[in-house]
TITIGU-383293 format. One line per 10 residues: their letters; for each residue x, y negated, z of N, C-alpha, C. Coordinates in steps of 0.001 Angstrom, whole numbers, plus 500000, padded with zeros to 6 digits. Layout:
a> X:Y:Z:X:Y:Z:X:Y:Z | ...
// end
This chain:
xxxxxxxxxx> 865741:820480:739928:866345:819352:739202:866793:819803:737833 | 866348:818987:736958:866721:819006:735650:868487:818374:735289 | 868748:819145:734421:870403:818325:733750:870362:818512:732505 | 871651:817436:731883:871858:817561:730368:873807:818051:730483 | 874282:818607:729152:875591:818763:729902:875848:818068:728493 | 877214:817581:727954:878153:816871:727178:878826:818326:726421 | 878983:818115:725006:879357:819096:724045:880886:819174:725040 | 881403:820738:724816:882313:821068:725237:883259:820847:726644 | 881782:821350:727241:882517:821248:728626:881346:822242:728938 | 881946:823531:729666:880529:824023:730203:879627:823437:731255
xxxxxxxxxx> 878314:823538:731405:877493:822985:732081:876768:824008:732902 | 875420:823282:734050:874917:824009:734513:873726:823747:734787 | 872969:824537:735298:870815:823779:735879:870925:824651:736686 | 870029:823487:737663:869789:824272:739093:868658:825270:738783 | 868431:826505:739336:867366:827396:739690:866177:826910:740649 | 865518:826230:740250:864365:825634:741714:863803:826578:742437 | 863781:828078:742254:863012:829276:743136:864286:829623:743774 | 865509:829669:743387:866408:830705:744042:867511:829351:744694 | 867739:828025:744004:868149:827187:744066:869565:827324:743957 | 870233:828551:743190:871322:828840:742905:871844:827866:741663
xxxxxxxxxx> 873094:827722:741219:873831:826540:740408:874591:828052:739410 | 873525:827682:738195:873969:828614:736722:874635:827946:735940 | 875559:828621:735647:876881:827885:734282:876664:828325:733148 | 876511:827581:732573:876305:827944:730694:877673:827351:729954 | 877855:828016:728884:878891:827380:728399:877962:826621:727222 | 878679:825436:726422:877912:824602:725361:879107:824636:724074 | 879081:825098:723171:880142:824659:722002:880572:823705:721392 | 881679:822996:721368:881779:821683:720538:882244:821983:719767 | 881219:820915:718956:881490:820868:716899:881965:819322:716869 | 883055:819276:717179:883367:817542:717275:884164:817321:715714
xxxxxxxxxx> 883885:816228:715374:884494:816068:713954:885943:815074:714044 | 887063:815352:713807:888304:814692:713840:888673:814199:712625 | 888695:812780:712472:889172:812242:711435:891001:811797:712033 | 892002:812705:712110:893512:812269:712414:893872:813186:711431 | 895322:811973:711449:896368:812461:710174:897216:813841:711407 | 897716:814805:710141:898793:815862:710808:899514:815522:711524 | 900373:815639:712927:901832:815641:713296:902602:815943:712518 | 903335:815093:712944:904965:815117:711997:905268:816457:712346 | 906259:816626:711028:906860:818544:711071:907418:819186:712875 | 908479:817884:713021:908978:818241:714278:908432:818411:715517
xxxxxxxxxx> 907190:817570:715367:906051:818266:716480:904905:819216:716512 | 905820:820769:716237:905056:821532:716127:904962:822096:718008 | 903615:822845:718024:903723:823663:719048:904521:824587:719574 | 904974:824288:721121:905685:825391:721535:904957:826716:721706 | 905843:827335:722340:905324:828592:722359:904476:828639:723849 | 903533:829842:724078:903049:829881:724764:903496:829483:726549 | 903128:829405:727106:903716:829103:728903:902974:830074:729191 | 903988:830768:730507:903048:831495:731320:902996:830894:732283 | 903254:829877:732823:902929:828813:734585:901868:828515:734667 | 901508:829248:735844:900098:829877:735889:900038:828454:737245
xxxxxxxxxx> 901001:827735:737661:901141:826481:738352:900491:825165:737326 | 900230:825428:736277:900720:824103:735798:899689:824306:734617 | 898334:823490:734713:897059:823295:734220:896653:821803:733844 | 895850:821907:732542:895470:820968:732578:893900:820786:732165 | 892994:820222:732835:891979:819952:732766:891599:818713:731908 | 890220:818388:731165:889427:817282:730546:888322:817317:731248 | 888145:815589:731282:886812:815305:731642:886072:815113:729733 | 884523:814503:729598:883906:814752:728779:883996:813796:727194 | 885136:813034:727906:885289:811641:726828:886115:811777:725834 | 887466:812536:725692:887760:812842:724394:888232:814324:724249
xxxxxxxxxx> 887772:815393:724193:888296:816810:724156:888501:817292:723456 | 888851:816767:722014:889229:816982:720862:891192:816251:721257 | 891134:814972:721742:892673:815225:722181:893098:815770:723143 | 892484:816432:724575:893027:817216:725216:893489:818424:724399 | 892728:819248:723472:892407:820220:723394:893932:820246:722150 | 894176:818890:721451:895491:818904:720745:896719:819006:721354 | 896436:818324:722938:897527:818051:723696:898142:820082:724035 | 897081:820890:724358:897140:822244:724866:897631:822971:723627 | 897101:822159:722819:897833:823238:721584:899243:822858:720941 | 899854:821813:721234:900923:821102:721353:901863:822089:722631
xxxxxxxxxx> 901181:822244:724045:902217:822971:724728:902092:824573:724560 | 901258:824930:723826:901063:826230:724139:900092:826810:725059 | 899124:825973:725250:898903:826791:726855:896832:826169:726534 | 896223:827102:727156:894493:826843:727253:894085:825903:727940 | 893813:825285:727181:892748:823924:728614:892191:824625:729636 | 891978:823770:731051:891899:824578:731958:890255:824413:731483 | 889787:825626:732552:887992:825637:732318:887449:824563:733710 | 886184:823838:733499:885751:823105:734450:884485:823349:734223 | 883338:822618:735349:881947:822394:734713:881540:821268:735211 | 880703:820715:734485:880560:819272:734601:879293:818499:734096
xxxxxxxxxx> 878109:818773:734984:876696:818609:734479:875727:816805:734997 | 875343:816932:734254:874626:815472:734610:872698:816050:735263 | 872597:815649:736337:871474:815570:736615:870513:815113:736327 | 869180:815052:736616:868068:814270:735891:868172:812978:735984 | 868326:812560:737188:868462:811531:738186:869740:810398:737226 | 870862:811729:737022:872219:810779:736265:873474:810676:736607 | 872713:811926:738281:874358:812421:738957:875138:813548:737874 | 876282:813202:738392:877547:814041:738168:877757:814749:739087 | 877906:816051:738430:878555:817675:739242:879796:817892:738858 | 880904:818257:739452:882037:818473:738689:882161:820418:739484
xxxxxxxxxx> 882687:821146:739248:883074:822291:739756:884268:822764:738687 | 885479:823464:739769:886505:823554:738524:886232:825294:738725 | 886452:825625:737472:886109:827748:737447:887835:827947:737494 | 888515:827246:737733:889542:828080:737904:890534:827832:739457 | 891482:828660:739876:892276:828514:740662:893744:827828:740749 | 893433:826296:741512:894738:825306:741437:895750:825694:742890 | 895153:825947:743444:896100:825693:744327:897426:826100:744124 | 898286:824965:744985:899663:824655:744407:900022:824433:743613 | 898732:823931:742614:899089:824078:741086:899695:822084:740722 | 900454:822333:739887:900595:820904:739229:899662:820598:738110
xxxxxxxxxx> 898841:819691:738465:897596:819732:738049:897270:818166:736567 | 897133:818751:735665:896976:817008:735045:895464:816559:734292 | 894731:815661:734710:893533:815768:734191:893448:814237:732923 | 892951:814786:731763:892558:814177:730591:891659:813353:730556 | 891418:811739:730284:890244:811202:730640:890325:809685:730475 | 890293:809081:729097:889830:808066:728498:889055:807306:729279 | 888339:806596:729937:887514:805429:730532:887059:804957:729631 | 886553:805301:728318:886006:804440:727451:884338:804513:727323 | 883370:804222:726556:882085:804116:726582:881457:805713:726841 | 880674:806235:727742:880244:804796:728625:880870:804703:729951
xxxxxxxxxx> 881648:804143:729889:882733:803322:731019:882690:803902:732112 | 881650:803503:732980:881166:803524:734337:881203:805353:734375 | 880623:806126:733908:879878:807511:733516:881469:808179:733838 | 882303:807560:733207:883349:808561:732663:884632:808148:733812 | 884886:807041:734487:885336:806824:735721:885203:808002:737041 | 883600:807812:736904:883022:808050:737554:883462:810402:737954 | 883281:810857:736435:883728:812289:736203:884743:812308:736708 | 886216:811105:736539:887558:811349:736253:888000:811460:738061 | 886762:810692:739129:887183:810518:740471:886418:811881:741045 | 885290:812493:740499:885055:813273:741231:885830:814975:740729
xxxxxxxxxx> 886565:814725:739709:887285:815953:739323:888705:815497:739726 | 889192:814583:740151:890521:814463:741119:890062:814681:742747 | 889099:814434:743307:888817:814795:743987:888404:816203:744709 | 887822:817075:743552:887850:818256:743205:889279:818951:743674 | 889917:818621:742716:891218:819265:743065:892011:818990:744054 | 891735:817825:744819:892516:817975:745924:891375:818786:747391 | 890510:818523:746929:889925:819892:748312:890648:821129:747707 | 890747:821374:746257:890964:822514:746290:892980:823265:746151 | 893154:822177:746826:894608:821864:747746:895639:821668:746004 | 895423:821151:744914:896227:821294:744046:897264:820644:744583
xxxxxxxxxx> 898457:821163:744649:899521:820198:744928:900155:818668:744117 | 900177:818731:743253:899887:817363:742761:898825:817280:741330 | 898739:815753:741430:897385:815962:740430:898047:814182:739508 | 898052:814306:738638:897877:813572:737608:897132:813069:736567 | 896508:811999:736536:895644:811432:735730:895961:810947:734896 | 895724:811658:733223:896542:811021:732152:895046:810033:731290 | 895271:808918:731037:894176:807939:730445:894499:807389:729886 | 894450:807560:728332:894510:807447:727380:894167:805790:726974 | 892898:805650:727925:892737:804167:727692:892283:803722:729049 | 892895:802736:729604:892225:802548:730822:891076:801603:730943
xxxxxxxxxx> 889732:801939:730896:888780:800824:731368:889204:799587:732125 | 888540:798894:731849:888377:797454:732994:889582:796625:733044 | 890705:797261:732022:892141:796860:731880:892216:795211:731708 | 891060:794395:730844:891006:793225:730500:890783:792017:731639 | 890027:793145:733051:889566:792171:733644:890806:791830:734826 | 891838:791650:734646:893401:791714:735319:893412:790567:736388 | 892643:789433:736370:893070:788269:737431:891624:787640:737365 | 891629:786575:738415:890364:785611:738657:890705:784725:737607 | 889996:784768:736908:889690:783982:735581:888406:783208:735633 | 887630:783274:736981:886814:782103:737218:886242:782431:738570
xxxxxxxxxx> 886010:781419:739508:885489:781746:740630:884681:782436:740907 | 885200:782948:742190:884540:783718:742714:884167:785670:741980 | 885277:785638:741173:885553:786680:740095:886111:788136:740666 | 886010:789177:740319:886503:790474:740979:887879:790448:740201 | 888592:791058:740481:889778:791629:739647:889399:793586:739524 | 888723:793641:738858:888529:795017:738043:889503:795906:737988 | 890157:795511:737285:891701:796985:737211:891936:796849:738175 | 892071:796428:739121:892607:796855:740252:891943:797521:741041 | 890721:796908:741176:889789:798133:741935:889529:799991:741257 | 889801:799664:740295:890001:801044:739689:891196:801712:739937
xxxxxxxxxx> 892425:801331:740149:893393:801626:740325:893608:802548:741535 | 892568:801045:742796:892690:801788:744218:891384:802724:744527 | 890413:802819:743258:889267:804032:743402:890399:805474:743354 | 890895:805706:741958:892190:806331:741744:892804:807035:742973 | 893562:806051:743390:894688:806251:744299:893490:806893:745594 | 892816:806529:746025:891848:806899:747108:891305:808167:746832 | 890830:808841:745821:890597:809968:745375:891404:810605:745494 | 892459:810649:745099:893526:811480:745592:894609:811906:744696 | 894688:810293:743375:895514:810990:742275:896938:810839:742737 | 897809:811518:742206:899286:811436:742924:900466:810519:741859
xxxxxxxxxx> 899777:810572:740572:900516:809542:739812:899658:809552:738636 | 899948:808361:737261:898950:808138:736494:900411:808122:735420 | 899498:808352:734073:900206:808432:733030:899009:807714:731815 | 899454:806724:731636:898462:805682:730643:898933:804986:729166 | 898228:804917:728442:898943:804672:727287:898496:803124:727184 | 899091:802288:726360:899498:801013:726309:898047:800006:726837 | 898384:799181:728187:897835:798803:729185:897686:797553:728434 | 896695:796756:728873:896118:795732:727949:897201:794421:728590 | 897632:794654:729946:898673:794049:730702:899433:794981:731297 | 901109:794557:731168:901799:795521:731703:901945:795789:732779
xxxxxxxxxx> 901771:794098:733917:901524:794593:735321:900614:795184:735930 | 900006:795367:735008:898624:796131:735737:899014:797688:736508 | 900158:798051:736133:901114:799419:736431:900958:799055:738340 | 901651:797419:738377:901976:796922:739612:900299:797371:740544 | 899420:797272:740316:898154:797622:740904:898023:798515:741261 | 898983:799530:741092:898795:801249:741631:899876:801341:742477 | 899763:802350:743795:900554:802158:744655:900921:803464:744556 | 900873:803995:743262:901447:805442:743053:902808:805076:741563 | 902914:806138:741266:904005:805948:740281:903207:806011:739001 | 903296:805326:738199:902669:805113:737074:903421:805092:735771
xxxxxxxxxx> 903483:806319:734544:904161:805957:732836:903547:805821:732584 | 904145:804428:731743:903448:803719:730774:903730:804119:729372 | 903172:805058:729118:903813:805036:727149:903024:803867:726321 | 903576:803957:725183:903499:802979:724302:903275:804061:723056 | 902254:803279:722022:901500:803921:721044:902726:803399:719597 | 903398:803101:719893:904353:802312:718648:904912:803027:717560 | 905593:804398:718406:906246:805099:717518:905355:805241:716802 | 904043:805765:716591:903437:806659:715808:902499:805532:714896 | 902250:804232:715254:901748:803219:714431:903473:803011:713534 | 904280:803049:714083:905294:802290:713223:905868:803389:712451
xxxxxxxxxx> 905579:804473:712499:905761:806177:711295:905037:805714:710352 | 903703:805395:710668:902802:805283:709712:902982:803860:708964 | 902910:803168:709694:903397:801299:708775:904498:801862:707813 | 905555:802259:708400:906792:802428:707590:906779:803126:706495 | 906061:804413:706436:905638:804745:705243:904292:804599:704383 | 904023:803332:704417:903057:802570:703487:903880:801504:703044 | 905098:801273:703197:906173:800536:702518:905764:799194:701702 | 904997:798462:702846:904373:797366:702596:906001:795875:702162 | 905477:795598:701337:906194:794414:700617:906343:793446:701459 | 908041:793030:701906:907590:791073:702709:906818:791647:703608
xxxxxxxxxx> 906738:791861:704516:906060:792421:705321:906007:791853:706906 | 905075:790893:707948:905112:790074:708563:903999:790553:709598 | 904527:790745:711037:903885:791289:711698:903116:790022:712436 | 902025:789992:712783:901324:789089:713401:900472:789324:714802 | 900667:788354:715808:900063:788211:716964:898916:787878:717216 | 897488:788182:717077:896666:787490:717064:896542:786352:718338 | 897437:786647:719185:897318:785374:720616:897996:785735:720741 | 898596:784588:722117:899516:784366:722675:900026:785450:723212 | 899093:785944:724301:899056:787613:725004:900438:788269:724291 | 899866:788504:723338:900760:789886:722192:901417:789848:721689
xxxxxxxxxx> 902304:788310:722087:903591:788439:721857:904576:789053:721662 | 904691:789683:723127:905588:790542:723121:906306:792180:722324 | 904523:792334:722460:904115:793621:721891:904734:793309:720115 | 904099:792366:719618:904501:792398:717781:905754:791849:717686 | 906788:791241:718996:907827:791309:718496:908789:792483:718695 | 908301:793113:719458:908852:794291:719664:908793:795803:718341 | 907668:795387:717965:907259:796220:716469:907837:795540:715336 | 907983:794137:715295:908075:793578:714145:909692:794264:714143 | 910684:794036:715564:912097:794575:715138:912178:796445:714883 | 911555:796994:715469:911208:797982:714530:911225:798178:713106
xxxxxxxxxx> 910625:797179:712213:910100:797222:711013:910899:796521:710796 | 911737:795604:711134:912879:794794:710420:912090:793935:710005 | 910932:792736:710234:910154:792231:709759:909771:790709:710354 | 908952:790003:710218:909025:788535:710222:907911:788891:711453 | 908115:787955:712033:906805:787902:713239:906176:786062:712862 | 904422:786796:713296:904147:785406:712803:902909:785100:713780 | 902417:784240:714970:901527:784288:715810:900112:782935:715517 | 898824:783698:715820:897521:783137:715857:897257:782371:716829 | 897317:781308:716720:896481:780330:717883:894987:780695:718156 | 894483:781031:719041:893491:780953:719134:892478:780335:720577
xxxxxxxxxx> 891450:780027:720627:890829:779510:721846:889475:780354:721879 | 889248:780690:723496:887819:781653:723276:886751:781358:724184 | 885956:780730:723258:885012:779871:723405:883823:780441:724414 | 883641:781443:724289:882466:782255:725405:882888:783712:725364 | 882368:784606:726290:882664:785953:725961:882757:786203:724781 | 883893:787597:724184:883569:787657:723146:883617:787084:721501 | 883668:785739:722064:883673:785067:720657:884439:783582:721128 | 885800:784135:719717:886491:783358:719913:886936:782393:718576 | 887415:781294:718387:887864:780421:717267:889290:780070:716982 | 889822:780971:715725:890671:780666:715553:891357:779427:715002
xxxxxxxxxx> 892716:778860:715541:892778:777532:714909:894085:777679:714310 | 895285:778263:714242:895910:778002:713107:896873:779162:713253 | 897789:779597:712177:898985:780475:711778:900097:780098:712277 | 900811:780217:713328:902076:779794:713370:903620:780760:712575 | 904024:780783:711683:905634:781428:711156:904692:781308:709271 | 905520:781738:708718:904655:781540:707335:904403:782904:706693 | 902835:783012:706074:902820:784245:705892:902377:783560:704042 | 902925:782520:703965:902177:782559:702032:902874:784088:701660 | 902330:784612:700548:902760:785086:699545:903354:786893:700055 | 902775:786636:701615:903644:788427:701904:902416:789069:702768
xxxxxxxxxx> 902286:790389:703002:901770:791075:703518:901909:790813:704829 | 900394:790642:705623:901025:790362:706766:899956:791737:707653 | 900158:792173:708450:899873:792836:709646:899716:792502:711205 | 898208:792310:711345:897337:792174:712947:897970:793486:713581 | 898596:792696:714591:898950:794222:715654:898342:793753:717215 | 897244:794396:717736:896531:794289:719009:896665:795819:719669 | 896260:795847:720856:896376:796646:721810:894812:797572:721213 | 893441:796154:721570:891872:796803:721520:891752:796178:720228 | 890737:796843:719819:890104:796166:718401:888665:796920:719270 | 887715:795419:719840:886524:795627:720583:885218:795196:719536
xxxxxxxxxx> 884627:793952:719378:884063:793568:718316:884392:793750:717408 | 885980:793435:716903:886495:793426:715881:886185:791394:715594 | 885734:790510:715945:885407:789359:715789:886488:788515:715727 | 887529:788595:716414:888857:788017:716596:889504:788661:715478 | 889443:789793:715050:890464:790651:714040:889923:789885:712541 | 888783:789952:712568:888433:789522:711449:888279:788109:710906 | 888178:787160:712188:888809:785793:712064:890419:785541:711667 | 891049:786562:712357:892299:786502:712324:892765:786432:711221 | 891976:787231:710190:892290:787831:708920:892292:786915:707997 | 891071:786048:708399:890300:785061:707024:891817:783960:707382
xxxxxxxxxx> 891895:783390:708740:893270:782454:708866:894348:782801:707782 | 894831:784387:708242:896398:784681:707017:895497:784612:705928 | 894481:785237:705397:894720:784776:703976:894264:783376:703758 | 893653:782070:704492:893790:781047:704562:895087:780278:704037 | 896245:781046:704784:897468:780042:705120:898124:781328:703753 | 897370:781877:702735:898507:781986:701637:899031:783630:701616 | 898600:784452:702851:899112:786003:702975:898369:786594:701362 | 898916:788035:700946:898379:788063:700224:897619:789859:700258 | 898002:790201:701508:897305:791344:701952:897370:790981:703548 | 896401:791659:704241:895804:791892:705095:895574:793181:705651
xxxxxxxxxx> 896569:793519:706860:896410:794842:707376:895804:794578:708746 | 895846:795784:709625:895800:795676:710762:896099:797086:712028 | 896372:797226:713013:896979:798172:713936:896412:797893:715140 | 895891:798746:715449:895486:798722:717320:895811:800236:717260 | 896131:800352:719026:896445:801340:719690:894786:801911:720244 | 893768:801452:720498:892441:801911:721217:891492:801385:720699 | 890490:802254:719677:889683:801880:718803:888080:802016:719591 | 887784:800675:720255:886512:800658:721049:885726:800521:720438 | 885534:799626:719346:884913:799050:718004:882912:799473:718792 | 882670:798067:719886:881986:798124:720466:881182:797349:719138
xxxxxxxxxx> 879524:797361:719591:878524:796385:718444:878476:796572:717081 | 879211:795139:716452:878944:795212:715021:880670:795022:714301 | 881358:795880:715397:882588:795900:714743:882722:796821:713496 | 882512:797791:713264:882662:798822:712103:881858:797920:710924 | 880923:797660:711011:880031:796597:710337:880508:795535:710214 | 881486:794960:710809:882352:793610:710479:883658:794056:709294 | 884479:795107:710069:885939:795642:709405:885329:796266:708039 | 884195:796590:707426:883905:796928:706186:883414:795728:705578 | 882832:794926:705724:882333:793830:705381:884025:792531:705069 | 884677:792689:706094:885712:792328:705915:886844:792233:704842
xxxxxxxxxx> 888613:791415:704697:889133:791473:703950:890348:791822:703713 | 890042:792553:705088:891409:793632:705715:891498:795260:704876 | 892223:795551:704265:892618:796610:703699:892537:798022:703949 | 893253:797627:705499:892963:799137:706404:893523:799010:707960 | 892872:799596:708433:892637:799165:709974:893259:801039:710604 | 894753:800449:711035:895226:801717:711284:895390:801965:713126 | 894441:803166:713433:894234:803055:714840:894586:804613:715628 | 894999:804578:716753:894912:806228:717301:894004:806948:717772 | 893882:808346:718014:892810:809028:718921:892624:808834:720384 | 893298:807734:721094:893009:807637:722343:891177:807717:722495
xxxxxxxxxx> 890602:806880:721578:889092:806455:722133:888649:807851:720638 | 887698:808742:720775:886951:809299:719988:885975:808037:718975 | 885993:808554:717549:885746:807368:717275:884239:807691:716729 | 882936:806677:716695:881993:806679:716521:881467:807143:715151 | 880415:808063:714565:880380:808335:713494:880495:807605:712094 | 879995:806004:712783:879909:805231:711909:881458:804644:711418 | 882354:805375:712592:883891:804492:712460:884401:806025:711311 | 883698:806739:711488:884376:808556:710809:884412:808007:709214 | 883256:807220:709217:882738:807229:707501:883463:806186:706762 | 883634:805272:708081:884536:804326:707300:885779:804158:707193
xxxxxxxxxx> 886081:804197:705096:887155:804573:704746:888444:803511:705036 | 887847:802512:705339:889374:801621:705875:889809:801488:707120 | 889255:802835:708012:889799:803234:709542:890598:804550:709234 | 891865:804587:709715:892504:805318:709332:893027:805792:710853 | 893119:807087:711318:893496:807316:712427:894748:808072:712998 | 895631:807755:713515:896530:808516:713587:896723:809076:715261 | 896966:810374:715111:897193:811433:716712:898195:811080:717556 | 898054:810504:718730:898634:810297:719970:899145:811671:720944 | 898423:812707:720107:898402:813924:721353:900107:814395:720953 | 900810:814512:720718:901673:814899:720515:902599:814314:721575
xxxxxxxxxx> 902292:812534:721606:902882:811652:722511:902752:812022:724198 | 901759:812048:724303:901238:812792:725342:901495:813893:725930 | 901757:815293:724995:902075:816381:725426:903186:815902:725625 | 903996:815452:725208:905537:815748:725538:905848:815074:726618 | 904762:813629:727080:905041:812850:728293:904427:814240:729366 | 903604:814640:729299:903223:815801:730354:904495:816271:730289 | 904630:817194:729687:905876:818148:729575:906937:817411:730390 | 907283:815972:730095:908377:815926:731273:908287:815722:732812 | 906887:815044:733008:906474:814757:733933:906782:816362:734984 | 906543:817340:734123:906046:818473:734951:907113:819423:734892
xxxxxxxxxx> 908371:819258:734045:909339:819440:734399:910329:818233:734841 | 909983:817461:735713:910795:816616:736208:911927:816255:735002 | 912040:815943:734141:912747:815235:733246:912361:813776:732800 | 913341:813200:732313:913208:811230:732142:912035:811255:730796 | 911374:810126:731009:910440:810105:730185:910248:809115:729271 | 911398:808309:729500:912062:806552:729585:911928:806651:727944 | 912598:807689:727216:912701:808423:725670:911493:808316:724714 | 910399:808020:725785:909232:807800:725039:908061:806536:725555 | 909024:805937:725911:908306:804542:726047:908685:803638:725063 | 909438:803951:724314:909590:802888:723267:909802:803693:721855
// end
């Protein structure tokens, strides 16, 4: 059997005469477009807890690999090969047992592929008796599909939740959930961080004028009023109706944005089709700049190709999702590092300390 392996993760090919399983290592040259950590989140010093590892699956290892250099300590080694066929091998090269174990692993494109790594390397570790195991996901797949929204419909996150929990994860650590009950779907203990601080570092020092945070729907209410008091700022919400997958029509501005800067704050920026409707509305109703903020930059299709074409200024997003070359080049995606957020939510998790400090 033939395999392909994913930059920076070692891989392996079967021997067909001896039928032995050879490990190669592969080098990643991954290109990072993120701004520095702030001064105060520099790296600690090294750990010697030879208990307490953390592993990546193949989807973003440019932020694991920030998160390890944030605590001090080496990503753990794994291998993780794709077959001809399209199976997944996972094998971990190192020794967990008893170990407190946390594995790295986005669900983002291609979706299914990368689920798929994240259950058979929790699974992994619990044959190989880790004493607890934690799944940190940066973005959770299938997050949108939350309730029966038409007959005869699956509810998605949830079945992922209980793939999860069935594998054998012992708690999850996820960054801002497209719904908050979706936490309620896991019958394990679940932090929820929130991407805010580090969008609202960055808003705050671009010291935008009149400055008016906006909802593109109803949904995100909560979320932009919660940022807007952050920013000391006007909240102002998008009506919108969505007409078929995907594509939706906006119908009007609700709070007033004539004459001030206003700012799209969403969770996904997927098409980008809604963001960029959103946009043409405020400057419709009188805004006189146009920003925008998401926490998980999926920028599926002809989104990068929309947000440049567009009349949005700058589209400020984090490293949860690795972003596509075409998103690297373009200069009005601006990205800012989550790993810092992250390490320090590990860090308490794994020294049993409150973590409450960084949910908001």
């Amino acid at each position: 059997m033939q395999s392909t392996a994913k930059p920076g993760i070692q891989s392996g090919s079967m021997n067909p005469t001896a039928g032995e399983f050879m490990v190669t290592t592969v080098v990643a040259t991954e290109k990072k477009k993120v701004e520095e950590p702030k001064p105060e989140r520099k790296p600690q010093r090294t750990r010697q807890d030879e208990k307490f590892k953390i592993f990546s699956g193949t989807a973003n290892l440019a932020l694991t690999d920030e998160i390890c250099n944030f605590l001090g300590m080496p990503r753990a080694q794994c291998s993780i090969t794709r077959f001809s066929d399209g199976e997944t091998y996972v094998q971990l090269l190192e020794n967990v047992r008893g170990g407190d174990v946390f594995v790295v692993q986005p669900t983002c494109h291609p979706v299914n592929e990368h689920i798929m790594e994240l259950l058979l390397m929790v699974d992994a570790l619990k044959r190989a008796s880790a004493r607890r195991i934690t799944t940190v996901i940066p973005y959770y797949g299938y997050a949108r599909q939350d309730r029966k929204d038409k007959p005869r419909a699956p509810i998605s996150s949830k079945l992922v939740a209980d793939l999860l929990t069935t594998a054998g994860t012992n708690r999850a650590l996820i960054v801002d959930l497209h719904a908050p009950q979706i936490q309620g779907f896991f019958n394990i203990p679940v932090d929820h961080l929130f991407a805010s601080p580090v969008l609202v570092d960055h808003v705050r020092r671009m010291a935008l004028p009149q400055l008016t945070v906006v909802s593109p729907d109803a949904g995100g209410v909560e979320r932009a009023r919660f940022f807007a008091k952050k920013m000391d700022s006007a909240l102002a919400i998008v009506d919108k109706r969505r007409v078929e997958m995907d594509v939706t029509e906006v119908l009007h501005v609700i709070g007033d944005v004539r004459g001030r800067s206003a700012l799209i704050l969403d969770d996904i920026i997927d098409t980008a089709g809604t963001l960029c409707k959103t946009a043409d509305a405020l400057l419709d109703a009188g805004a006189s700049r146009v920003y925008a903020c998401a926490t998980h930059p999926v920028l599926s299709g002809m989104a990068v190709e929309r947000i440049a074409k567009s009349k949005i200024e700058q589209v400020i997003v984090t490293n949860t999702i690795p972003l596509s070359a075409a998103a690297q080049n373009e200069p009005k995606i601006v990205v800012r590092s989550i790993g810092g957020l992250i390490a320090r939510a590990i860090q308490s998790i794994h020294e049993e300390t409150s973590v409450s400090s960084l949910f908001t």
